[in-house]
Structure formats: C-alpha cells, structure tokens
N, C-alpha and C positions, 0 to 999 in steps of 0.2 A: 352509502359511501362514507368513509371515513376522514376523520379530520387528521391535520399532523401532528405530532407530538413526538416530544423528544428530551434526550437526557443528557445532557454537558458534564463535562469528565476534566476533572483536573488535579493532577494529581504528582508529585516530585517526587526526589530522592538523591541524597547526595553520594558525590562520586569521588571516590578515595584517593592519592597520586598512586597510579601503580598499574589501576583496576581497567579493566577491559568491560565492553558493552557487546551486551549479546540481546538479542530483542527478536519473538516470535509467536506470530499472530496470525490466524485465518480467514475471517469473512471482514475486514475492514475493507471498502471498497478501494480508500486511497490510504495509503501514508506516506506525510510531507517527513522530511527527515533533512535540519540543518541542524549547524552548529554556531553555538555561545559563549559570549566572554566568564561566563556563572561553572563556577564545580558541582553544579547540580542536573540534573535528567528531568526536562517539566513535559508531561504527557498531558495536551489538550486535543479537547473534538465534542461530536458529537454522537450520540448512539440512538437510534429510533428502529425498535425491532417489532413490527405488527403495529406500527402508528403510535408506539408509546407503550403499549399495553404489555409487552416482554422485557422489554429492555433491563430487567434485572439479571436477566441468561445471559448478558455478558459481562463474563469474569476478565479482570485484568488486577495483576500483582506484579509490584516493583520490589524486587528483595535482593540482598548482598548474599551471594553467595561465593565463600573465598576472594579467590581475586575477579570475579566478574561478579555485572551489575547486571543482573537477568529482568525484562519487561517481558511477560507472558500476556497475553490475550485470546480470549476464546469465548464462544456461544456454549452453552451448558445444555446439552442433552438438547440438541437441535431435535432432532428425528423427534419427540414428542409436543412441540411445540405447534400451536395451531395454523391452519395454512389458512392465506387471502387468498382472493383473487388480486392480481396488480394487473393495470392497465396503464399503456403512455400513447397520447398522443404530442409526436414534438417533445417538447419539453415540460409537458401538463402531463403529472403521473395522479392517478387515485386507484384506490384500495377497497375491497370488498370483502365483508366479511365472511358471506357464502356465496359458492354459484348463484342460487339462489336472486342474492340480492345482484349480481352482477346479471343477471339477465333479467332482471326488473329494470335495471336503468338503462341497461341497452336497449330493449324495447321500447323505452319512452323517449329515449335520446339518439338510436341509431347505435353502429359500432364503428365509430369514425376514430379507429383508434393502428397505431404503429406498433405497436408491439403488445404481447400477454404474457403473464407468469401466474403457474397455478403453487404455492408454493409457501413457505415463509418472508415473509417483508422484513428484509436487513437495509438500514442502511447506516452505516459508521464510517465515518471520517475522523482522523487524528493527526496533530499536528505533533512532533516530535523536535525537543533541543534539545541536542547534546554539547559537553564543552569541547571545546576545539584542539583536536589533537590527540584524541584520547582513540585507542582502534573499536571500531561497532562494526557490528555482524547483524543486518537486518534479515527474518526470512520471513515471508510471506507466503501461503496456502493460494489464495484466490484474489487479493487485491493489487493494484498498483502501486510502485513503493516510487514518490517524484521525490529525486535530490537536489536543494540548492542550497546555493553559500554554505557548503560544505567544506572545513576542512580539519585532514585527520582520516589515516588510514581507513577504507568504508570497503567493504564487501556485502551487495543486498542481491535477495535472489527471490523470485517471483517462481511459483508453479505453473499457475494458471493465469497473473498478472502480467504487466509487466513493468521495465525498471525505466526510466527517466529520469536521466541527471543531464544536468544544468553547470558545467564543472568551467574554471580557468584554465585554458591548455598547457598555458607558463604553468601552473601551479600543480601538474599531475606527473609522478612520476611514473610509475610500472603500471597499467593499464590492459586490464583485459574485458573486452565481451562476449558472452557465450547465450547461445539460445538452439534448444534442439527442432521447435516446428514454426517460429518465427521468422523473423527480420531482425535488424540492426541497421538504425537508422541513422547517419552524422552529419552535422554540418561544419565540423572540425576543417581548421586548412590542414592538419597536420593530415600525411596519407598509412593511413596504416598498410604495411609491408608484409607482416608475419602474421599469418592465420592459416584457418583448414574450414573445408567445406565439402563435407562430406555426408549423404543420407538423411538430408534435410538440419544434420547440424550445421552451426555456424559459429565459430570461433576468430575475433581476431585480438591482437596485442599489440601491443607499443607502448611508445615512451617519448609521451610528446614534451614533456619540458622536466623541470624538476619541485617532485617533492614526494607526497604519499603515494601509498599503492590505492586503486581501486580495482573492484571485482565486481564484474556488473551480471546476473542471468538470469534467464526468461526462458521455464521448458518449453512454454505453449504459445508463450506471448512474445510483443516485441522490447527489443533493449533502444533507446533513442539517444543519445549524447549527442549534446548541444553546447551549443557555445553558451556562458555565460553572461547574463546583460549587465 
C-alpha cells in the first residue's frame, strides 16, 4: 500500500486591457474558477499522479498569445504511464502498486471496500483567479468546472464533467444552459421560459437580471446553477 504524495502548482501571468482568457485542461478532477480585484491569472492546486511518483506528466503553460491569455493543461503520454490498483472504501482511498500487492492486503484485511479502479492514479485539483470583467472560456475533457463570485462574461463547458456555478441572479444577463445526456439543476427564483428538450438534449435560456453573458455545458454530465451565498 502506498502513502500520499503530492505536488502544489502555483503559478500567474499578467493580463493586458484588451485581452481575452481561454483556458483548457483534461484530467483535473475539479476546477474552482472565480474572479479578482489583481490584472493577473494566479493558477493554484494540487497534482498527485501514482502517489507522487508521476506527477511530472502534468504539463500546464500560461503564455500570451495575441489578444488572448491561453492556460493549457494536460498529462503527457498518459497511455505509458504505470497502472495502480485504487481502492475506496467511503472516503478512505489507497493505492496499489501491483495486483499483486493488492491481493496480499486483501487477503489479510478482507475486501471491505466501495469501489476499484485498475488504471493510472490522477488526482489534480486547481483553484483558478481571474480579474473581473475580463471574457474567459473555460473547457474541460473529464473534470468538474465549480464557479463562484464570478464576474465577467464566463462560457465553461465540461465533456464528461460537469459545470457548477454559484452566480447573483441580479447580476446575470444573457444566460444559457446546455447538457446532451445530463440534467440541469436550479435553485434560481427566476423561471426559465425559453428552451428545448429534445433526444436527451437539454437546453434552457434567459435573462434573469442584468449584466454579463454566461454559457454553461455538460455533454455527459449535469449543469447546476445556484443561487449565490
């Protein structure tokens, strides 16, 4: 069984008047995504890919390009990287370096366990500030993208994740959510009127108060808008 280990990421870039935020990433499990009084982009979290012992296979670059500020993220040649075993029971996760050892310790402990994965052990979390008011385009491959105290035009789109924002209803202008094999969840008093629902898509819009546009979607997952605390 394996111990945890892990690697903290922290990293800025400043953001020009003008310039637009584009930002997209794969196997981060969660990204929080608010906005700051600062002209700068400060990427923190943490990275732990096999307990420690990969975590160099994620690449992430902050670079100017034109008029947008591009945040890239990604694991490097996943497919050759060494597979655990993971096991959860509840919320006690451990890690195995071979079948092998994983069926050493279950025989001597039992297999009192909720879940198995035979596979790579990712787990990355990042906190994301941006300055307020500026337009960002989050997209995500496989994690969940949560927005709060957000503001400034925001479009985030989840593959296999999904999106959770936390938003002011006074404070949103144009407003749409879309998810193809999901849900969309609200606790909004506002009632959304205009959508389609069709083939397992779901689409809805409005324009609960005034100010920026959001653009919320989820292919696989669900979209949740909530009322902000």
């Amino acid at each position: 069984m394996l111990g945890f280990s892990q690697t903290k990421i922290n990293k800025s870039i400043a953001v020009q008047p003008g310039q637009k935020i584009k930002m997209k990433f794969d196997y981060p499990e969660l990204i929080k995504v608010s906005t700051w009084d600062k002209n700068e982009i400060l990427v923190t979290g943490d990275v732990s890919i096999n307990e420690g012992e990969n975590d160099d296979a994620f690449k992430m670059e902050l670079v100017n390009r034109g008029n947008d500020v591009l945040i890239e993220g990604e694991i490097k040649n996943l497919n050759g990287l060494p597979h655990r075993v993971t096991v959860w029971n509840n919320s006690q996760k451990m890690s195995f370096k071979s079948k092998e050892d994983y069926r050493k310790y279950a025989s001597e402990h039992g297999k009192n366990f909720n879940r198995m994965n035979w596979g790579t052990d990712i787990d990355i979390f990042l906190e994301i500030k941006v300055p307020a008011n500026v337009e960002t385009k989050v997209l995500s491959t496989y994690g969940t993208i949560e927005i709060k105290n957000f503001t400034g035009p925001l479009t985030a789109e989840s593959t296999y994740g999904g999106v959770d924002a936390a938003l002011n209803e006074k404070s949103i202008g144009d407003l749409q959510a879309e998810t193809n094999y999901g849900e969309i969840f609200t606790n909004f008093d506002y009632k959304f009127h205009d959508g389609e629902l069709k083939d397992f898509h779901t689409v809805v819009k409005g324009k609960p108060g005034s100010g920026p546009r959001y653009t919320f979607e989820s292919t696989y997952g669900n979209v949740y808008l909530r009322k902000a605390m």
